[in-house]
N, C-alpha and C positions, 0 to 999 in steps of 0.2 A: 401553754394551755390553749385551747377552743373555748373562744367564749362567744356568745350570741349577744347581741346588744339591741334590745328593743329600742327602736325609736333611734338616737345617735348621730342623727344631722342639726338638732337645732341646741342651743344655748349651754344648758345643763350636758347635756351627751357628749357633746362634741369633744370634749377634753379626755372625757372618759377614754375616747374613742383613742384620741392621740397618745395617753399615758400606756394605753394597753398594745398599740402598735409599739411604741418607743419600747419597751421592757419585752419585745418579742412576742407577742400571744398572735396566734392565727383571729382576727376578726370576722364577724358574720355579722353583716347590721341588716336591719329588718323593719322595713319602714312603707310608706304609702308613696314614696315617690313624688312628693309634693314642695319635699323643703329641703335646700340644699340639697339636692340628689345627687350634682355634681361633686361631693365632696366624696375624700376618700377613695379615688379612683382605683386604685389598685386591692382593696380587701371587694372580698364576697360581697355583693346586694341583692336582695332577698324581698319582692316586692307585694304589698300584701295588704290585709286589714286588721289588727288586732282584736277590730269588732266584726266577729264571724268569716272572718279568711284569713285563718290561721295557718291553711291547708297547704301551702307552701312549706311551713317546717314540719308537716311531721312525717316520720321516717329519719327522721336523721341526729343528729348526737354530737352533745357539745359538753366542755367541762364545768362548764357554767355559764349562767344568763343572767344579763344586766337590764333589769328593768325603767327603764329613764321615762317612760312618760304614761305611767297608768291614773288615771281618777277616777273608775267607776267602779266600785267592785265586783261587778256582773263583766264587765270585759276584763278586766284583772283576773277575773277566775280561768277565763277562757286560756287564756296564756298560761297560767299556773298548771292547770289541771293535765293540759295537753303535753307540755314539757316536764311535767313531773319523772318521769323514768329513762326519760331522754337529757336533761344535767346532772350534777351532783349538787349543785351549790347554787340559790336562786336571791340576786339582789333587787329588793325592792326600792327605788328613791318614793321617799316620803316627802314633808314639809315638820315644819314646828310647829304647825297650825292644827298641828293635829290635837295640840294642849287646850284643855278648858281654859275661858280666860278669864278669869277666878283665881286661875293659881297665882301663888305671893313668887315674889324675884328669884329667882337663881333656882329656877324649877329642873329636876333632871330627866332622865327616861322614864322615870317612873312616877310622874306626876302623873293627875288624874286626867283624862281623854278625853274630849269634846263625844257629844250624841248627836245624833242625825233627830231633830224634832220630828220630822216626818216623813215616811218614803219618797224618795226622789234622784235623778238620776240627773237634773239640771247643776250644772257645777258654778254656785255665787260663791260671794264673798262672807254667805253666812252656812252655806252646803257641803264649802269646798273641804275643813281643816276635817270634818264629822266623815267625808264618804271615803276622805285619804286614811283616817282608824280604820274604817271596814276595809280597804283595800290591802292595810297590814294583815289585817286580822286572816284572809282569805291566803294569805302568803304563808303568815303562820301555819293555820291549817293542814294546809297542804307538805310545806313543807317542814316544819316543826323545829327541829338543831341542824338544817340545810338552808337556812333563811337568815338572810341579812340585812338589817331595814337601816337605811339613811335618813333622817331626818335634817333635811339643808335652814337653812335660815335662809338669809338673802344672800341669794348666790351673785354674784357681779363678775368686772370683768372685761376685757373686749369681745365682743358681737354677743352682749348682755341688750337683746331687741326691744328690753322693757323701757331702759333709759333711766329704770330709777336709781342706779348710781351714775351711771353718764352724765347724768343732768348737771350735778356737780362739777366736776373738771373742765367742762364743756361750759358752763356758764361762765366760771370764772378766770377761765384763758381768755372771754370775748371783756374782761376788764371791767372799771366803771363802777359804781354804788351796787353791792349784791347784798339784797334782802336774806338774812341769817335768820332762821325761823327758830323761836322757843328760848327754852333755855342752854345755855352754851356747852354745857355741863350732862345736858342729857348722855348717857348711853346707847350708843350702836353697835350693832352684831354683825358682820359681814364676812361671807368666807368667798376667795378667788376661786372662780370655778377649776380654775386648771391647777390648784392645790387640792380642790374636792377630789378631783375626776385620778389623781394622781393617789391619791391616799383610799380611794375605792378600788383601784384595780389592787393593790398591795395586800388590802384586805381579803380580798376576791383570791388569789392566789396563796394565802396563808389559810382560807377557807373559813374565814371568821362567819362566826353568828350572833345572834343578838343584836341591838336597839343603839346604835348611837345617833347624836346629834351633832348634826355637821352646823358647825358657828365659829367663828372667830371677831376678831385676832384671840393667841392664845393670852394677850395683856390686855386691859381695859383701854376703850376707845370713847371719848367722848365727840358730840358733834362737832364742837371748838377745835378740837386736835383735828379732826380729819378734813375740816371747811381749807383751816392755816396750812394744811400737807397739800392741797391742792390749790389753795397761792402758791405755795415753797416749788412746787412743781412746773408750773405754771409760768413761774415769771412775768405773770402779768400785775399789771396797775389795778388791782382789784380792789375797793374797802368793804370790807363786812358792816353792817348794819344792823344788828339785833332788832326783832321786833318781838316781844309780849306776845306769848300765846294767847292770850285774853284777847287781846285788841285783834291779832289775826282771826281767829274764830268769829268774832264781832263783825269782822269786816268781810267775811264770807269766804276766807281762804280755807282752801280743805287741808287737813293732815295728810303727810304723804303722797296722795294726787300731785296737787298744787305745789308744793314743796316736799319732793320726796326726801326720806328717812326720818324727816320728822311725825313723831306720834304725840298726843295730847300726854300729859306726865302722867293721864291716870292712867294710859295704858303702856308706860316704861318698861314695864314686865317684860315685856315680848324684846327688848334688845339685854334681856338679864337672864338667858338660859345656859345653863352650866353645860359646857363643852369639855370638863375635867375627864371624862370617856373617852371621849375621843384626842385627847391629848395623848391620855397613856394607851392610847391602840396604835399611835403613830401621824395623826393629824399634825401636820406644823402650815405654818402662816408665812406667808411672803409680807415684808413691809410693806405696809397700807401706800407708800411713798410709789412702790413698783407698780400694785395696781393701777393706780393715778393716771400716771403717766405713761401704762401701755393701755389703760380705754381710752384715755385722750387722742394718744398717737391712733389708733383704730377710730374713734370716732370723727376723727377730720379726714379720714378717707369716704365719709357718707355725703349724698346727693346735699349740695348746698341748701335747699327746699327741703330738708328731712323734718317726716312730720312727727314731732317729741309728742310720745304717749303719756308722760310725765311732765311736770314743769310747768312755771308762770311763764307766759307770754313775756317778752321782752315790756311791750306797752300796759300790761296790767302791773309789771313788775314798779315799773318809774310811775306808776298812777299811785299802789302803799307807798312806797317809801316818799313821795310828796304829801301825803296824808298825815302820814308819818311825823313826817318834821313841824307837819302844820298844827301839829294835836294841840299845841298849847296856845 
């Protein structure tokens, strides 16, 4: 196949990119020349704007386009509209955020959809889950039973530039008292991005359409299983230290931010979305164990001074947990 692959150098893409080389497909990636440009030396690059310089692909004709990085749907449209008679088969990458957060645990595709409270084209953390339904919606549209929409969870990984699963293996290889936030027991949702990107082109080339959600593992993962798989990995002198979400909260620690994957229990929902779709479409999970220990090995290849977008400071980290012990 000819596929066109919007965007394709940075996190999400990138696998996509290598799953569709490896199985043979001719690639075209089409990007602004900004981020990893170097990558991929050898396929087609295609250099451009998705917002209003499009004008590079048209005339030309592919078996299908991989959309990896739309969030407006006024530039989503542009892409869509323009390549409509020019692919057969058009993949949207969505989020999970695209769900109300209202719905109860084990929500599927067909839970109810977040709204946009009021026109806007700024992308927050209250904008983002409402403009990515209208960017479906516009995919839909256009393309109708030629459209295939991904909804990822937390994608991770090596060269995952967000850090919120790096944080993990990466703190707890540096050993010593590690502050374990919440309860131990909570649930997490995480899929490897080069099993997403691997199970999107397969989809892609059997021509699938329709709604799934890309999450794993396909077994239940608590935070406690996955903290001990990256000791297990690790082989470092680590101890876990549970701290009460009450007392974190209290103490100014944010969810997530400050200690990524952790979320307050009343919003547990979001690591409880039913992936049973995408299982039986052909989704499978690399052990959580493999993950681990290939961001690890990728993450000690970064600038010693790498500045975590994610994460307690080493000195705020030893500031709670003396707090901590001192509470009584």
């Amino acid at each position: 196949m000819k596929i066109l692959i919007i965007g394709g150098t940075r996190f999400v893409g990138r696998p996509i990119v290598a799953a569709a080389l490896a199985h043979g497909h001719a690639v075209t990636l089409f990007h602004r020349g900004q981020t990893n440009a170097e990558l991929f030396p050898d396929v087609e690059h295609v250099t451009g704007d998705r917002d209003g310089g499009l004008a590079p692909l048209a005339h030309c004709r592919w078996d299908a386009a991989i959309d990896t990085c739309g969030y407006v749907p006024r530039v989503v449209d542009q892409s869509a509209r323009l390549l409509r008679d020019a692919v057969d088969h058009y993949t949207f990458i969505s989020t999970i955020s695209v769900y109300r957060d209202d719905n109860p645990p084990g929500m599927d595709e067909d839970a109810p959809l977040a709204v946009l409270k009021e026109p806007t084209e700024e992308i927050t953390s209250e904008s983002y889950g409402a403009l990515k339904v209208l960017c479906e919606q516009v995919v839909r549209d256009v393309y109708a039973d030629r459209a295939l929409i991904i909804r990822p969870g937390l994608v991770v990984g090596p060269h995952d530039y967000t850090d919120r699963f790096t944080y993990w293996p990466w703190r707890i290889d540096q050993g010593g008292e590690v502050l374990a936030p919440g309860d131990p027991d909570q649930p997490i949702q995480v899929v490897d991005a080069r099993d997403q990107g691997e199970w999107i082109v397969r989809l892609v080339a059997q021509k699938r359409s329709g709604v799934y959600n890309s999450v794993g593992p396909e077994h239940p993962l608590s935070m406690r299983a996955f903290l001990e798989a990256c000791q297990a990995v690790s082989h470092a002198a680590a101890q876990l230290t549970w701290i009460d979400e009450a007392w974190l909260i209290d103490h100014k620690v944010e969810p997530f931010q400050d200690l990524p994957l952790w979320v307050e229990a009343k919003d547990a929902a979001f690591y409880t979305v039913s992936n049973r779709r995408a299982i039986a479409a052909g989704l499978t999970c690399r052990p959580i164990a493999e993950t681990i220990h290939d961001t690890l090995t990728w993450a000690k290849t970064r600038p010693a001074d790498h500045a975590w977008r994610y994460g307690l400071p080493r000195e705020r980290e030893a500031e709670l947990l003396k707090l901590w012990h001192q509470r009584e």
